[in-house]
N, C-alpha and C positions, 0 to 999 in steps of 0.2 A: 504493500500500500504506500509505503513511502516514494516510490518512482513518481506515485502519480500524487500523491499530496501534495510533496517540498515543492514541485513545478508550482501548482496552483496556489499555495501561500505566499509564493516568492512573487505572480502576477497579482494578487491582493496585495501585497505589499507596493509593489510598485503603484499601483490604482490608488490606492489611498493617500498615498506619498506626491503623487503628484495631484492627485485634489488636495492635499495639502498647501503644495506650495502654488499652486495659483490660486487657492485662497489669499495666500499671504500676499501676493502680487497685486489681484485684483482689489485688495482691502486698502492696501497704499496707493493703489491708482485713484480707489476713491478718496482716500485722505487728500494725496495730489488736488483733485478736480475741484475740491468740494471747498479746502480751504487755501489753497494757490489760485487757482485758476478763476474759484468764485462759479465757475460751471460743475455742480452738484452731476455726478455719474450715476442715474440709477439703474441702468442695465448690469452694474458691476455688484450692486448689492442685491439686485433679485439673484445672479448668478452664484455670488457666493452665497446665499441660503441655499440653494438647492446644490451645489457643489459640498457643503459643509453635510446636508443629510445623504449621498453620496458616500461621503469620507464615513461618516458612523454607521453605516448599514454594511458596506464592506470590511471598514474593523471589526464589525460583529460577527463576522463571516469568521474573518481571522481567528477570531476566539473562541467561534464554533472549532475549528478543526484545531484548537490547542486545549478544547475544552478546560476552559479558562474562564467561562463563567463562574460569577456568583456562586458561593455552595456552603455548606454548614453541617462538616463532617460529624459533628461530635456526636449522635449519635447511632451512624451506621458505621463508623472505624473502631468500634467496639464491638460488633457484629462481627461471624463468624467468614471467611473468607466468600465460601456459596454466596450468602447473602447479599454480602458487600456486592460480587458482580452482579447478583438482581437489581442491587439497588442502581449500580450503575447502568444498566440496558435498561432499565424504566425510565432512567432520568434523559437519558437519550434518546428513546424510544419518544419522550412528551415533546422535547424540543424539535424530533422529526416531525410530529405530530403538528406541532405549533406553525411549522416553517411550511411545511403543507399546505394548512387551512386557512393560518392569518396572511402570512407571506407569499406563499405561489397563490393558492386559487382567488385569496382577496388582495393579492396585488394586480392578476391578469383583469380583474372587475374593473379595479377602480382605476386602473391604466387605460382601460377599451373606454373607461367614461370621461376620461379626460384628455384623450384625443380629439377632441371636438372644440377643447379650451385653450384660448393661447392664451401666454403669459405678457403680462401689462406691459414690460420694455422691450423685452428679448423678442417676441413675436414669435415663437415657439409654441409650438403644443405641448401645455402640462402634461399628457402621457408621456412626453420622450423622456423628462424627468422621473417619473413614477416608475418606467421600468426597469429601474433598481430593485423594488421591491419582489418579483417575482427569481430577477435573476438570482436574488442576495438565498430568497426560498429556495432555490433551486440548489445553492453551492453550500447551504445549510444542510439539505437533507442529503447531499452527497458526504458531506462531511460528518455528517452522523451516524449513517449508515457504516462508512468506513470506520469510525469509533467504536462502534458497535462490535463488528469485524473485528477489530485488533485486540478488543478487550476480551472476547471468546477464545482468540487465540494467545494471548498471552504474551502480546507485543505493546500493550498500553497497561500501564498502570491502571489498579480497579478505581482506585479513588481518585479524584483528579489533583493534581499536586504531590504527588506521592514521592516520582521521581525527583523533587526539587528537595524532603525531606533527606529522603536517603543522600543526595549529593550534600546536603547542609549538615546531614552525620560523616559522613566521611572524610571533610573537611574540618570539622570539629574536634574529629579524632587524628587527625595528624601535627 
């Protein structure tokens, strides 16, 4: 699974890295305009909203496939090893779930409903923005599924963080 992950996390990284930094480009273009120039940009600040939600839908991708969310081990790391992987295929099992229903099928909605809208500066159509949300569904339930995958086979840690424990003992102990 790693051939086909590291590839895909390394183009999420670079996607968000560069919606980052023409964030920061077009945020100074508008500083420029607005108080040099006295001519206010606002094609640059609708852009960077929707380039900035963009940037967070694909780092959450990122952290899908590092399973890197939010979590609150303390009571299934007390739990017997079985369990703990139950616990872990459920918890990946809702988030495939989630990225499914809220993400793919209620982003391909609300995307097909807002191709019809263009945007007040840009003169675009708000769906070509929106479909982030189904792609983002999409690279989510691949990334979960392969979680899933690795954790049955005994190539991902059951609990997530685990690997960083052990590295922080090892390190402790030298």
């Amino acid at each position: 699974m790693k051939q086909f992950r590291n590839p895909l996390t390394q183009i999420l990284q670079a996607l968000a890295g560069i919606s980052f930094l023409a964030m920061v480009i077009l945020t100074c273009w508008q500083v420029l305009t607005r108080y040099v120039l006295q001519n206010p940009s606002s094609w640059s600040e609708e852009l960077v909203s929707y380039l900035f939600a963009w940037m967070a839908l694909l780092g959450a991708s990122l952290i899908t496939s590092e399973r890197g969310h939010m979590n609150i081990p303390a009571v299934v790391e007390r739990m017997p090893d079985g369990v703990k992987t139950g616990f872990s295929i459920f918890a990946e099992a809702v988030a495939f779930i989630f990225s499914a229903v809220i993400l793919l099928y209620g982003g391909v909605q609300i995307t097909s409903l807002a191709m019809g809208q263009m945007t007040s500066s840009l003169g675009v159509a708000i769906g070509v923005f929106y479909v982030v949300l189904p792609v983002c569904g999409i690279l989510n339930m691949v990334f979960t599924a392969m979680n899933i995958y690795d954790i049955l086979k005994g190539n991902m840690p059951v609990l997530p963080g685990e690997e960083n424990q052990e590295e922080n003992q090892k390190k402790g102990e030298a």
